[in-house]
C-alpha positions in Angstrom: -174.0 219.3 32.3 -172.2 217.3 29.5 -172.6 214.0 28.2 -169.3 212.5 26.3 -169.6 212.9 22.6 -172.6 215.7 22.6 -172.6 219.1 21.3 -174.2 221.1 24.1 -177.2 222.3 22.2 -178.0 218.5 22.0 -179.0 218.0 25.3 -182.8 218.1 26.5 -183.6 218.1 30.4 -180.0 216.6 30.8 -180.7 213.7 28.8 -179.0 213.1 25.3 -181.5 214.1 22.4 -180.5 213.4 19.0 -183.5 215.4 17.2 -184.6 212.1 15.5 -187.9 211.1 16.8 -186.4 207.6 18.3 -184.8 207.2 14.9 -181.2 207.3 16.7 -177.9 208.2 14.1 -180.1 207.1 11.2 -180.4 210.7 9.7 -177.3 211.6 10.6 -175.1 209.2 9.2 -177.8 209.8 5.8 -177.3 213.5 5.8 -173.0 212.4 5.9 -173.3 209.8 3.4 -174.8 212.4 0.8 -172.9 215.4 1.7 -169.9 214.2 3.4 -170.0 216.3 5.9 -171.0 215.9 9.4 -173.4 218.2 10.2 -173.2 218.7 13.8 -170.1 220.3 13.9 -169.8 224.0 13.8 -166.7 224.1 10.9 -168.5 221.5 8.9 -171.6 223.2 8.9 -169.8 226.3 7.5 -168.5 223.8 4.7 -172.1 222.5 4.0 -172.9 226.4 3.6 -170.0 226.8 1.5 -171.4 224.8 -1.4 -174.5 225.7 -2.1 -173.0 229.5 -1.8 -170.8 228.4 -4.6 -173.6 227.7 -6.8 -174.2 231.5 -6.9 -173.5 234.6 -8.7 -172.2 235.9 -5.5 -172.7 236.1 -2.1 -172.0 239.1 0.0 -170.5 239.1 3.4 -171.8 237.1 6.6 -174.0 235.5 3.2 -175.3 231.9 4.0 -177.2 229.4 1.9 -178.8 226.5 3.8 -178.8 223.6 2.0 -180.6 221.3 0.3 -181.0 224.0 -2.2 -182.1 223.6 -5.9 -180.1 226.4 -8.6 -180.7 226.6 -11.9 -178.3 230.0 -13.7 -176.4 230.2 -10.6 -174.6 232.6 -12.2 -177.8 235.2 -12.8 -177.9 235.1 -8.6 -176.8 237.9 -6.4 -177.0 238.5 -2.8 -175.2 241.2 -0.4 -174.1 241.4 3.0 -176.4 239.6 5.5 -178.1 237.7 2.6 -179.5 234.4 4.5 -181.4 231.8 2.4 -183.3 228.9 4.7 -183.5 225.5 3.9 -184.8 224.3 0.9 -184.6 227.2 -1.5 -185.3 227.0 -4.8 -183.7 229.7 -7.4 -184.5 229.4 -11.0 -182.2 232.3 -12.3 -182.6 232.3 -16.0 -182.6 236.3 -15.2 -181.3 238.3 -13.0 -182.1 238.1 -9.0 -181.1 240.2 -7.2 -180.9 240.1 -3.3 -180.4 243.4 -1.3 -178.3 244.0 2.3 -179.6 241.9 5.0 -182.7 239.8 2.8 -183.6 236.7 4.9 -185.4 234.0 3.0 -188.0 231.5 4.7 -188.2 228.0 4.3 -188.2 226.5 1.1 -189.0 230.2 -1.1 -189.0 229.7 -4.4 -187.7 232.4 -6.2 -188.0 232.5 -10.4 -187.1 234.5 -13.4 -188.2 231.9 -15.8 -191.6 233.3 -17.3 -193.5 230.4 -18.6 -196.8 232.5 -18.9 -195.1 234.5 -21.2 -193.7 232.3 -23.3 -190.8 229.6 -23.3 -187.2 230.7 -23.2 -188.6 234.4 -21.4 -187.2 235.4 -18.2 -187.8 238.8 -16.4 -185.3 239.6 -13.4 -186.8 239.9 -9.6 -185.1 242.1 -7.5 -186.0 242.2 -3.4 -184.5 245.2 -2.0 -182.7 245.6 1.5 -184.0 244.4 5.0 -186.8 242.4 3.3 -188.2 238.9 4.7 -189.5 236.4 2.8 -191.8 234.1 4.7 -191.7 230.3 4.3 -193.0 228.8 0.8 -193.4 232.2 -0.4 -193.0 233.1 -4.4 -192.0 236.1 -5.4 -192.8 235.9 -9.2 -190.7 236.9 -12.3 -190.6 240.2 -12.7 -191.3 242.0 -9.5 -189.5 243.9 -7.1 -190.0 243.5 -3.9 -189.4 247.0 -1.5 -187.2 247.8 1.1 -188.2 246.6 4.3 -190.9 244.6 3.0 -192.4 241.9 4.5 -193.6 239.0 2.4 -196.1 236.3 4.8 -195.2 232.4 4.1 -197.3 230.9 1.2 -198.1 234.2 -0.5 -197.5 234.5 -4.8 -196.1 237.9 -5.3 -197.0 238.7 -8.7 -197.0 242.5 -8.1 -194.5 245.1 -6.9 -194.7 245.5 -3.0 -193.6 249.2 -2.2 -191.3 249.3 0.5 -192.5 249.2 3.9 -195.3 247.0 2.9 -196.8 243.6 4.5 -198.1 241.7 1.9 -200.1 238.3 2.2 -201.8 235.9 0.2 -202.5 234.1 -3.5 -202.2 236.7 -5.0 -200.1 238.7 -2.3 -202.1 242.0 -1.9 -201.2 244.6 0.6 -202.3 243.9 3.9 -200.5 247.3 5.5 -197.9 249.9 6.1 -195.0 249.0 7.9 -193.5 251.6 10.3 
């Protein structure tokens, strides 16, 4: 079934849903307004990705940055192929991080370099490896290195290594097992 002027994925038990709550175009016609893009559309959406990508080092291939997204050192940010960052990531890069093949990034991860423990002005690189997850509001902290394969639960504070093939949860993240 389709209803004039609706994206397909829009419609709920053949009724129009607009995924506002009742609040109609409201948020829509916000989310244009600031980014000038439209963000039900399929081509604008890769637009919306576009930018934020910009804001990086690089981005590898099939590479996607949800926005909003905060960057500071941009340029100190590298991702490879399959490199997917969720919404509302935050990357303080005055260091490198570095993101390996297929890293997928939770909702709103925070990722820094910038030591302010140690001192101001130090940064200390983070580096997660390849086919690593990153749950939702997780930290990895400066410094570490997060393993291959790796799985990092949402909300933990990684302030240690995680070997690869490792579940790690908490504040601090500690190893909770192996991964096969």
């Amino acid at each position: 079934m389709e209803v004039a002027g609706c994206e397909p994925d829009e419609l709920v038990g053949g009724r129009r849903d607009d995924h506002t709550g009742g609040l109609g175009r409201q948020p829509r016609r916000f989310v244009t307004s600031i980014t000038g893009v439209r963000p039900s559309s399929a081509r604008e959406s890769d637009r919306q990705t576009a930018l934020p990508a910009s804001l990086l080092g690089s981005v590898g291939a099939d590479g996607r940055v949800e926005p909003p997204v905060n960057v500071d050192y941009g340029y100190n940010i590298q991702s490879s192929d399959g490199f997917i960052a969720n919404v509302g990531c935050v990357f303080f890069g005055g260091a490198q991080l570095s993101f390996g093949t297929n890293c997928l990034l939770g909702l709103g991860a925070h990722v820094y370099a910038a030591d302010r423990a140690a001192g101001l002005g130090r940064a200390d690189p983070v580096t997660v490896g390849d086919d690593v997850w990153v749950g939702d509001r997780a930290v990895p902290a400066p410094g570490v290195t997060v393993g291959d394969r790796a799985v990092v639960e949402a909300g933990s504070v990684v302030v240690n290594d995680v070997p690869v093939d490792t579940l790690v949860s908490g504040n601090p993240a500690e190893r909770i097992r192996g991964l096969d």
